[in-house]
Backbone as CSV, one residue per row, in Angstrom:
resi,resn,N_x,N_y,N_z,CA_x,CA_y,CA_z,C_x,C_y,C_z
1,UNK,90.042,61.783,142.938,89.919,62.910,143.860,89.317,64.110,143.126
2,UNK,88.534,64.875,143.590,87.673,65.847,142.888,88.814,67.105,143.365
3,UNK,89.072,68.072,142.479,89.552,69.025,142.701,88.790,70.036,142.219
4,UNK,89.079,71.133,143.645,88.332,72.733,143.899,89.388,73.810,143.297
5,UNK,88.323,74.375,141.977,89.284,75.390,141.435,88.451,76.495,142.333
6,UNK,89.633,77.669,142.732,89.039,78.829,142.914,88.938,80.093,142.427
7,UNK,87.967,80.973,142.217,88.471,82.115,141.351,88.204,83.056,141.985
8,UNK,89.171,83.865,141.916,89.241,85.478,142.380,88.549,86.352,141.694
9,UNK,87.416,86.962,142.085,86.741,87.723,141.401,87.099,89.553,141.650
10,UNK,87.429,90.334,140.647,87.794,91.342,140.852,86.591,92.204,141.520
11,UNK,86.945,92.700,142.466,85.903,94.187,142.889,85.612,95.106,142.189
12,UNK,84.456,95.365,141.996,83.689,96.352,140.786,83.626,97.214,141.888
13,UNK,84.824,98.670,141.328,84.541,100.015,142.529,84.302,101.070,141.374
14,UNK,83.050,101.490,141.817,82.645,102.978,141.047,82.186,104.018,142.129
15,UNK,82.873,105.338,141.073,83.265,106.571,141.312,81.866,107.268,141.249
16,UNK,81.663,107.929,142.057,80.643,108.675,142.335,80.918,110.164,142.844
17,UNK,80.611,111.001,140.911,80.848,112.411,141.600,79.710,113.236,141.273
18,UNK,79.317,113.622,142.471,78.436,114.532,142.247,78.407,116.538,142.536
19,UNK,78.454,116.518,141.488,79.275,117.965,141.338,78.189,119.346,141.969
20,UNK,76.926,118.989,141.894,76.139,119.872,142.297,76.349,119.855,144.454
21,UNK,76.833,119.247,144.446,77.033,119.226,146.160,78.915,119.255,146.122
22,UNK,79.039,119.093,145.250,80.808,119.290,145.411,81.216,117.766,146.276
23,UNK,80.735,116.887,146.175,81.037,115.220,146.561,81.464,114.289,145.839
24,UNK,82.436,113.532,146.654,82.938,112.328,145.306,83.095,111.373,146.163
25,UNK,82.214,110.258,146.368,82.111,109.355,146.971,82.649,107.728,145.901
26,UNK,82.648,106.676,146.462,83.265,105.169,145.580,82.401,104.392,146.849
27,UNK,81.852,103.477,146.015,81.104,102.660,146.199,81.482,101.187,145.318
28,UNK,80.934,100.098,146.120,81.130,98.592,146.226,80.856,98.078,146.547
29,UNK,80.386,96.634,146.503,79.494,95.561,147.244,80.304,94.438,148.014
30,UNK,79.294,94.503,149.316,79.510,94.293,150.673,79.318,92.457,149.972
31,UNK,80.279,91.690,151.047,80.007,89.714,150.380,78.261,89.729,150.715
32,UNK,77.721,90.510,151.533,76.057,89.934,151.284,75.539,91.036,150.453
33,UNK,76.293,91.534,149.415,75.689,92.277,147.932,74.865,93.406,148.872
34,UNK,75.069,93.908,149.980,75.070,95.329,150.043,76.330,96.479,149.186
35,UNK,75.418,97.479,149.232,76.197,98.798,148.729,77.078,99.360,149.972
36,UNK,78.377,99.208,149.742,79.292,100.082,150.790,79.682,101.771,150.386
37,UNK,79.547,102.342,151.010,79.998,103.646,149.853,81.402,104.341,151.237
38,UNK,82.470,105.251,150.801,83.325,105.838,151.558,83.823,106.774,150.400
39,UNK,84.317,107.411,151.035,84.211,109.002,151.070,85.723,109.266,149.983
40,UNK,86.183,110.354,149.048,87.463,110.393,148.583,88.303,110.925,149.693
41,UNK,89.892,110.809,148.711,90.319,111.219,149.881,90.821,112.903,149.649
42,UNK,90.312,113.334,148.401,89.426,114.649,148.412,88.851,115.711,148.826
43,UNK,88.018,114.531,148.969,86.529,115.348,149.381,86.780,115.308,151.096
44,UNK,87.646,114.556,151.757,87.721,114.543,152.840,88.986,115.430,153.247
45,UNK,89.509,115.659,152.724,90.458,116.825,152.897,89.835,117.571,152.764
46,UNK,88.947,118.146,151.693,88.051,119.681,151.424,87.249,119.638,152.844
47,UNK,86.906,118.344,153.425,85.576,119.014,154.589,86.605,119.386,155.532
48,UNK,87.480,118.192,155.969,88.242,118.640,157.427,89.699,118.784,157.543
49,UNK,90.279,119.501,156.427,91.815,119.642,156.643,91.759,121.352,156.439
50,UNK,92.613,121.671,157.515,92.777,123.698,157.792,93.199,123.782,156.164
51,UNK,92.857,124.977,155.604,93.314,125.914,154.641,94.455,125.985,154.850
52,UNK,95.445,126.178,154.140,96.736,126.974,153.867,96.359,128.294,153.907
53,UNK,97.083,128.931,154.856,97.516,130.287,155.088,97.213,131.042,153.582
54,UNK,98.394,130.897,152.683,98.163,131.316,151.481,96.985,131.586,150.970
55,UNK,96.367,130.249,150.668,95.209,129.926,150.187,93.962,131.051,151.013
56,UNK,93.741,131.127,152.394,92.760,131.989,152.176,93.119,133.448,152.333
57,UNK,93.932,133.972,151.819,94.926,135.108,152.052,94.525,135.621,150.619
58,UNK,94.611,134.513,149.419,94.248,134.264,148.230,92.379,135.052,147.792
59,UNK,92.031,134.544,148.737,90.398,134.228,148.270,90.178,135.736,149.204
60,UNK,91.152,136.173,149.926,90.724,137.869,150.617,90.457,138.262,149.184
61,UNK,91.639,138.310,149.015,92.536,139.215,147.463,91.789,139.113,146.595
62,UNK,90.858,138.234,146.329,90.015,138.189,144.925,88.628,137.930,145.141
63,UNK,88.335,137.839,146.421,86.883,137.736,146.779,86.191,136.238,146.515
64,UNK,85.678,136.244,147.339,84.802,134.459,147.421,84.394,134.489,145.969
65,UNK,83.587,135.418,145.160,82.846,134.612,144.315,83.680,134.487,142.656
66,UNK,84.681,135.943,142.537,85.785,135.510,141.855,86.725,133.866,142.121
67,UNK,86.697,133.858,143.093,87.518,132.861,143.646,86.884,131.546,143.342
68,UNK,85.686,131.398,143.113,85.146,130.217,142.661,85.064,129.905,141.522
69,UNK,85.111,130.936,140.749,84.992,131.122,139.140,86.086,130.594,138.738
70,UNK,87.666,130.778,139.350,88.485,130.637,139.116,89.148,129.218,139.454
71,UNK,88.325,128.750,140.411,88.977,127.092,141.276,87.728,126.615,139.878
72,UNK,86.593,126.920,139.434,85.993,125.878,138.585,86.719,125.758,137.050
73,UNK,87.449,126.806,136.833,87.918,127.106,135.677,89.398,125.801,135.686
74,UNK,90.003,126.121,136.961,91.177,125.181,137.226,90.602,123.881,137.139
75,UNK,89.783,123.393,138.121,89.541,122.146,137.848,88.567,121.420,136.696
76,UNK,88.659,122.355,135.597,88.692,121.652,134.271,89.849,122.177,133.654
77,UNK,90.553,122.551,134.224,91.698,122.456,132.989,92.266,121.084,133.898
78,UNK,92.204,120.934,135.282,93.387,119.854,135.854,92.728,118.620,135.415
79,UNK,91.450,117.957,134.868,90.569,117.291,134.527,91.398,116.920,133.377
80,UNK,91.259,118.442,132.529,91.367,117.674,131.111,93.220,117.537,130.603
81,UNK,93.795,117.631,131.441,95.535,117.503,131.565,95.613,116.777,132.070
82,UNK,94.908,115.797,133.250,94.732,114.322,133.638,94.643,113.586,132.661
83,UNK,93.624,113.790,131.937,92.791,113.185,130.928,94.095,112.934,129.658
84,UNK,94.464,114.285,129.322,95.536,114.040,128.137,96.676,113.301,128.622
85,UNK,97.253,113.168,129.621,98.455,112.813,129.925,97.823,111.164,129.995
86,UNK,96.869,110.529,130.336,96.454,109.107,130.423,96.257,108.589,128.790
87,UNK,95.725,109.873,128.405,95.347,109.252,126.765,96.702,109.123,126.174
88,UNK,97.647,109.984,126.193,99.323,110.166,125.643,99.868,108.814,126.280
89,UNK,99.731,108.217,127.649,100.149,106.973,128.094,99.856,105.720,127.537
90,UNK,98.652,105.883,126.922,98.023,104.964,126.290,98.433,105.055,124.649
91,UNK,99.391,105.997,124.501,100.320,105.712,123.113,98.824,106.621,121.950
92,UNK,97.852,107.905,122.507,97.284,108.733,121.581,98.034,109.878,121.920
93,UNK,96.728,110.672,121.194,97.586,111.945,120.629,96.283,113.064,120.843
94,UNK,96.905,114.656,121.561,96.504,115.414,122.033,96.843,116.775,121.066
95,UNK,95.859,117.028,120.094,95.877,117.647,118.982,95.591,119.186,120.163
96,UNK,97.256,120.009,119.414,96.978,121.212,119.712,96.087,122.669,119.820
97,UNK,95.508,122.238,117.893,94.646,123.083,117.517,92.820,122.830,118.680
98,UNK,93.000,121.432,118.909,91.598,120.650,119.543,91.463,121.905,121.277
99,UNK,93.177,121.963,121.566,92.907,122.974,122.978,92.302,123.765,122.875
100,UNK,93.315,124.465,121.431,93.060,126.521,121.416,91.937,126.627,121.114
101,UNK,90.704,125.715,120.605,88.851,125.937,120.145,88.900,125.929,121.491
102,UNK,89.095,125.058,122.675,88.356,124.466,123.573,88.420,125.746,124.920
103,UNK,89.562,126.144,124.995,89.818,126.978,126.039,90.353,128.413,125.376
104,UNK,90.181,129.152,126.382,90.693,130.664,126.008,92.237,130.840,126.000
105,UNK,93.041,131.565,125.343,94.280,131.963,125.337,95.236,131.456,126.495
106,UNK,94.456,132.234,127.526,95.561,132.181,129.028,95.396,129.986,129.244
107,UNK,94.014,130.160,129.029,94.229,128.464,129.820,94.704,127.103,128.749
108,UNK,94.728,127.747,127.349,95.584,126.938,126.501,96.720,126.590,126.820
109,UNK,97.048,127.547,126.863,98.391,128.057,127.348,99.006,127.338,128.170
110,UNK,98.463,127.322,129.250,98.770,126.840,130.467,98.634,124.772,130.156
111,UNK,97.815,124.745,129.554,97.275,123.105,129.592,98.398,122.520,129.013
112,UNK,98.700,123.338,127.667,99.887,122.991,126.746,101.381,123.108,127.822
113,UNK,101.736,124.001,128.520,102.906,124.094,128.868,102.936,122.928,130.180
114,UNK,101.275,122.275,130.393,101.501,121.570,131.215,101.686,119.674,130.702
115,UNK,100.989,119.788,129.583,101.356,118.760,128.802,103.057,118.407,127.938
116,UNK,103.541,119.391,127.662,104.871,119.292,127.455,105.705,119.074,128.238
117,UNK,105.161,119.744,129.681,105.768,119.449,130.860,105.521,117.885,131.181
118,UNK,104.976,117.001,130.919,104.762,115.678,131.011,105.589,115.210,130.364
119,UNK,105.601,115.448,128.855,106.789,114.984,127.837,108.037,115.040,128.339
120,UNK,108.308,116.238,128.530,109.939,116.571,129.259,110.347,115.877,130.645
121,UNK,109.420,115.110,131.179,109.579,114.760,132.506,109.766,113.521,132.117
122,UNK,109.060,112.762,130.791,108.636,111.348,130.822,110.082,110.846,130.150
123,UNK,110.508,112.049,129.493,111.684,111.670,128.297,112.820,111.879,129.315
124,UNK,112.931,112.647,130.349,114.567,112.453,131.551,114.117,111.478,132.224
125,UNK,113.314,111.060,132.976,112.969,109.856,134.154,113.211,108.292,133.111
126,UNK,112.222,108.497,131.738,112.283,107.181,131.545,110.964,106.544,131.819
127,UNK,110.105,105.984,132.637,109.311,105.263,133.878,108.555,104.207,132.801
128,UNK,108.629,103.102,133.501,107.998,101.802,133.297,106.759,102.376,133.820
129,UNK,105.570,102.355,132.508,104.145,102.874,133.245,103.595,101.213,133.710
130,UNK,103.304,101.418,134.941,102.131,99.744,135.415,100.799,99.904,135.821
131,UNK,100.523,100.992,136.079,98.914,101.464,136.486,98.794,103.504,136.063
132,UNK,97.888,103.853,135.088,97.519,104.881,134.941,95.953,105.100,135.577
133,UNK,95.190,106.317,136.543,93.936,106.361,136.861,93.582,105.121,137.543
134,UNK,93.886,104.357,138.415,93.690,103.435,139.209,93.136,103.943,140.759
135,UNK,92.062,102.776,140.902,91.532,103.257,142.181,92.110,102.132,143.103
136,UNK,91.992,103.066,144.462,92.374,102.301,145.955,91.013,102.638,147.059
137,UNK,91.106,101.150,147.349,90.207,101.437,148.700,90.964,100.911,150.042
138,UNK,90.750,101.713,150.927,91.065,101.459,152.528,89.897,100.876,153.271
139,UNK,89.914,99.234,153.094,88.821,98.948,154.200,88.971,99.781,155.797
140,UNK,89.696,99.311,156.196,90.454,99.493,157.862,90.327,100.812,157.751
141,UNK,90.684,102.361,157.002,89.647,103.601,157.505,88.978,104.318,156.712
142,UNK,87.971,103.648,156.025,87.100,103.603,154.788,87.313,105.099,153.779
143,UNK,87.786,104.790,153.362,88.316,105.493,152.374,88.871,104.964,150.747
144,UNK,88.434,106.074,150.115,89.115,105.384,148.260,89.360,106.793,147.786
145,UNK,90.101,106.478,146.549,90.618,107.666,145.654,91.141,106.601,144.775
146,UNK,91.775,107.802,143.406,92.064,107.633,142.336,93.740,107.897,142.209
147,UNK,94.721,106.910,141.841,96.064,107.694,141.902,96.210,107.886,140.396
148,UNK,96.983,108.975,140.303,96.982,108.971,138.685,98.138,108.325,138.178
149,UNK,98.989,107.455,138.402,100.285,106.605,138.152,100.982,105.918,138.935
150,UNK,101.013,104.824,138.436,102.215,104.038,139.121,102.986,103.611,138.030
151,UNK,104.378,103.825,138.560,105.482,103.699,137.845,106.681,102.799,138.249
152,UNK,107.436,102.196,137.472,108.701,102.036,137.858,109.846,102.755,137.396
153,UNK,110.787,103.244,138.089,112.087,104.332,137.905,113.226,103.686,138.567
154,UNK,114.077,103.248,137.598,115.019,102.446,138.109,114.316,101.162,138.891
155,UNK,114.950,100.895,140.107,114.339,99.764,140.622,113.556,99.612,141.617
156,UNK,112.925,101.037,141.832,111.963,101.257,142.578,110.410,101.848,142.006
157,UNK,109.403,101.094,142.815,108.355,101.587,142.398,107.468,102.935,142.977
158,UNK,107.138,103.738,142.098,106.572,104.858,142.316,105.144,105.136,142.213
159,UNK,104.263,105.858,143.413,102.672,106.283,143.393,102.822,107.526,143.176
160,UNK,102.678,108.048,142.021,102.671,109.864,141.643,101.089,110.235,141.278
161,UNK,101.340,111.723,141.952,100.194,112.846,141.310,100.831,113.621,140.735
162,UNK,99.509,113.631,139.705,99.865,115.368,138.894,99.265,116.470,139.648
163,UNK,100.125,117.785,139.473,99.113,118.661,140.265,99.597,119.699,138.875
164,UNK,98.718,120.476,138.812,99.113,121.333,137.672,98.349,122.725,138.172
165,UNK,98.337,123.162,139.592,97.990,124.303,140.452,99.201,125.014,140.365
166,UNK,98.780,126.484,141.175,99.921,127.389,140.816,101.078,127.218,142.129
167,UNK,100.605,126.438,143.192,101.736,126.034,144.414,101.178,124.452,144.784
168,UNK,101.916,123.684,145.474,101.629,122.643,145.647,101.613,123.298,147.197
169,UNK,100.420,122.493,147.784,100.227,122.531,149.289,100.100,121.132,150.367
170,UNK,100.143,121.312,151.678,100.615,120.385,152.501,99.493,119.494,151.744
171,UNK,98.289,119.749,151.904,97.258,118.772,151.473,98.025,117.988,150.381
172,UNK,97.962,118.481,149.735,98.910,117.288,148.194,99.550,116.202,148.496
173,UNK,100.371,116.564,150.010,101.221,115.946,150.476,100.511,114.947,151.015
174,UNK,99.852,115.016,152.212,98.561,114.183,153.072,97.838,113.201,151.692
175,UNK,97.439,113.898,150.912,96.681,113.204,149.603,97.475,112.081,149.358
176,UNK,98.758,112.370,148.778,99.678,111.016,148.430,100.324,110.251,149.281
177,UNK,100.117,110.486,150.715,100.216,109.753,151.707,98.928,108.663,152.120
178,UNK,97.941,109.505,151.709,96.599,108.680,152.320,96.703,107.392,150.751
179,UNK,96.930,108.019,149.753,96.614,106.756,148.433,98.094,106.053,148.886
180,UNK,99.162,106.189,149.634,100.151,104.872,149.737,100.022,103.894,151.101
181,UNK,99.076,104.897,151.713,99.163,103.984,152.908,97.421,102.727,152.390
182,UNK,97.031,103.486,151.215,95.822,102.275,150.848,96.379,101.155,150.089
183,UNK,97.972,101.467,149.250,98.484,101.554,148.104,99.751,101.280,148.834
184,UNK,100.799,100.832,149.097,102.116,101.117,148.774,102.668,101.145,147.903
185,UNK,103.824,101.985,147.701,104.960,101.771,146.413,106.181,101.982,147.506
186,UNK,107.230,101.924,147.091,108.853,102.451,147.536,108.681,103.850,147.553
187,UNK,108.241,104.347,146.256,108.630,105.802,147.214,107.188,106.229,146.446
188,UNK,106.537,107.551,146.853,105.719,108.915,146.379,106.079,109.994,146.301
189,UNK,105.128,110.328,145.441,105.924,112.088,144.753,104.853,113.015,144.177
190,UNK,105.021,113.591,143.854,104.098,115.059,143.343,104.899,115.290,141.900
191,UNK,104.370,115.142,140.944,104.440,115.911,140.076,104.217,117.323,139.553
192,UNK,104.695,118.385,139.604,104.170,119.153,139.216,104.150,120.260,137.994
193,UNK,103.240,120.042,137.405,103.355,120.386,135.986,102.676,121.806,135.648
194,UNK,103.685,122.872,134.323,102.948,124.033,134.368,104.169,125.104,135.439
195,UNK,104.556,125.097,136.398,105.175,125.671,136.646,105.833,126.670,136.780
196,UNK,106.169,128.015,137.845,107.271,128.647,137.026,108.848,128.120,137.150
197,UNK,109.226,127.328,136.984,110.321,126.974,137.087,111.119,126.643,135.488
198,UNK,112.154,127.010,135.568,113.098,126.898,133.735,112.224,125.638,133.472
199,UNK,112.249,124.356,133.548,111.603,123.873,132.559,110.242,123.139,132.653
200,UNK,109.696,123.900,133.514,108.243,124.214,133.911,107.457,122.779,134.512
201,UNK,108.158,121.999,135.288,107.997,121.325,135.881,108.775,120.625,137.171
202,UNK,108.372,120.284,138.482,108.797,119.632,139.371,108.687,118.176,139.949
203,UNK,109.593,117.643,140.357,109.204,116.182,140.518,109.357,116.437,142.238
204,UNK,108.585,115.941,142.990,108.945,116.138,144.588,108.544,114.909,145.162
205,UNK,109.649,114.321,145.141,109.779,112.911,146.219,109.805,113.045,147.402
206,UNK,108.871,112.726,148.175,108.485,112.435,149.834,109.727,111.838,150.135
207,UNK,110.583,112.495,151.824,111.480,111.581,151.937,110.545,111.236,152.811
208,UNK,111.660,110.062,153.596,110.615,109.156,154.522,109.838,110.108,156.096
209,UNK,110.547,111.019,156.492,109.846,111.579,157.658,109.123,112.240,157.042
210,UNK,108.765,113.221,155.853,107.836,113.859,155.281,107.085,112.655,155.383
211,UNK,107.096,111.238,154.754,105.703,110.579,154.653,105.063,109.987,156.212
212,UNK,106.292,109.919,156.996,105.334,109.672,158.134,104.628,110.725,158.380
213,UNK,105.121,112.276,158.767,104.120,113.152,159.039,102.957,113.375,158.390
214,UNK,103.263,113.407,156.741,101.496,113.373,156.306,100.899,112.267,156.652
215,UNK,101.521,110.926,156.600,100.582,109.922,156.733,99.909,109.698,157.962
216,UNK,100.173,110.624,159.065,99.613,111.028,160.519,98.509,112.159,160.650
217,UNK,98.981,113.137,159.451,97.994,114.267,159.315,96.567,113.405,158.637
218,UNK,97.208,112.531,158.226,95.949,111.720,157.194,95.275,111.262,158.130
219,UNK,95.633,110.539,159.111,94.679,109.618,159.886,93.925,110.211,160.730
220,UNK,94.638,111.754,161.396,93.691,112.663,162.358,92.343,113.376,161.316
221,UNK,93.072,113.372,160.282,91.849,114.218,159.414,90.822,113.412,159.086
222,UNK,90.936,111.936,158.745,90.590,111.257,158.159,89.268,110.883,159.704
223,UNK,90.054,110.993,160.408,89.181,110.075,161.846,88.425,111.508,162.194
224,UNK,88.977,112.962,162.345,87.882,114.232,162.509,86.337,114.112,161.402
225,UNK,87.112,113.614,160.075,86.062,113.684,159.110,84.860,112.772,159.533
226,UNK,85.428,111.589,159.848,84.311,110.254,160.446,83.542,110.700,161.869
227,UNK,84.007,111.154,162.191,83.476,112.253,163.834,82.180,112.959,163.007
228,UNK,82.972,114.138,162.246,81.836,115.255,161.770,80.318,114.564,161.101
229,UNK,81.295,113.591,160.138,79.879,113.163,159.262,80.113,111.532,159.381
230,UNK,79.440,111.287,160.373,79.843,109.460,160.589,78.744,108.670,159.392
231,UNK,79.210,107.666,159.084,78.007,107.042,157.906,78.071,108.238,156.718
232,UNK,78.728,108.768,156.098,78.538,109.544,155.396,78.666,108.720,153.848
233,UNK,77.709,109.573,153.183,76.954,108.970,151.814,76.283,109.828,150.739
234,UNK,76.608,109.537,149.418,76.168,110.370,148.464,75.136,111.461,148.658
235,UNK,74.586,112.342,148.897,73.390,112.920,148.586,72.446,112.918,148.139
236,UNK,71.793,112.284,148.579,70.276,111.434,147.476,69.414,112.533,147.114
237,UNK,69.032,113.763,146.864,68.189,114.490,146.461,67.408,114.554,144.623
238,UNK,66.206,114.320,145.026,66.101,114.544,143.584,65.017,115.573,142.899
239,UNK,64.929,115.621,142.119,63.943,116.906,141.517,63.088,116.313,140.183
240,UNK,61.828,116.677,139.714,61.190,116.253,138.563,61.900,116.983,137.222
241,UNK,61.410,116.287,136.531,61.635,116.502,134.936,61.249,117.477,134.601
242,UNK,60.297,118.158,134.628,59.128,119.452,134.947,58.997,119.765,135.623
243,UNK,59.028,121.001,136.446,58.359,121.801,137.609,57.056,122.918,136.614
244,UNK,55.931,121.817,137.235,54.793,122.724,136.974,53.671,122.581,137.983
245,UNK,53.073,123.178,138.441,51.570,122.622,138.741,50.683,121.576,138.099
């Protein structure tokens, strides 16, 4: 009798960010080796989920173009405190002196109290790490993102973000709802690192009616976004090497 081995071939999904349009699209091939591309779940909150009150109350107070200076400044420090906390998971090491060249006083500062804040969280919880920076895709409402951990804690498994912003907002919430409903675990949570709180970090576990409600805010936003920009796809623009006559 002839026997059929079969093999599971893993899906090759790459991240596509393109920073000059503020887009972060994931892309993958379709079984007839087309390109599929869908949208983060990000970038789809930034087009069609309301502001927090706060938030543009915020951007009165300091003006649009301060205000951008300051969200680009954050999202390289939240980049590179992603970045350290995956490299520290992976059993390296995040040389102090390497910050204080890299960043100015205030945002050392901050990166460090947000990296210790990892330590202090990792050393009370404990957590069986099983996936660090892992991507999810949602065929059924095309969508992908990046979760930054999965864990086990006690005998349940956990999908956490880091947020290392100065408030955590509903979006955060919707965010880690949209990566469990691509994703399940037992429970989700927010990390939040940096803090003002005594020991400068929060752990915030979704109970279960919090996750149904975001995971509802997810699907209206998610289905407004597919309305606004249906087929939506990287930005193909390009420019020469030279601009001359």
């Amino acid at each position: 009798m002839k026997k059929t081995f079969m093999t599971k071939i893993k899906e090759q999904i790459e991240r596509i960010d393109n920073y000059c349009y503020d887009e972060r699209f994931y892309r993958k091939q379709s079984l007839d080796g087309k390109d599929l591309y869908v949208p983060s779940v990000t970038y789809v909150l930034g087009c069609a989920y309301p502001y927090d009150f706060g938030l543009i109350q915020w951007r009165g107070d300091v003006g649009n173009k301060r205000a951008e200076e300051i969200l680009e400044e954050t999202s390289a420090d939240g980049i590179f405190i992603h970045a350290g906390i995956e490299a520290i998971l992976k059993d390296k090491e995040i040389i102090r002196k390497n910050i204080e060249t890299t960043f100015s006083p205030r945002r050392s500062l901050k990166i460090m109290r947000c990296l210790k804040a990892f330590l202090d969280w990792y050393k009370e919880y404990q957590p069986i790490v099983l996936s660090t920076e892992y991507i999810i895709w949602n065929d059924q409402h095309k969508y992908a993102g990046t979760v930054d951990l999965k864990c086990q804690i006690g005998a349940e498994i956990y999908l956490i973000d880091f947020k290392s912003s100065k408030s955590i907002h509903n979006s955060h919430k919707v965010q880690v709802c949209a990566y469990n409903l691509a994703s399940p675990c037992d429970k989700i949570a927010i990390l939040h690192l940096g803090n003002t709180t005594k020991q400068k970090y929060s752990f915030l576990v979704l109970k279960d009616k919090e996750k149904k409600l975001y995971t509802e805010e997810w699907l209206q936003t998610n289905k407004l976004f597919q309305t606004l920009y249906p087929d939506a796809k990287p930005t193909n623009e390009t420019f020469p090497d030279i601009f001359k006559i």
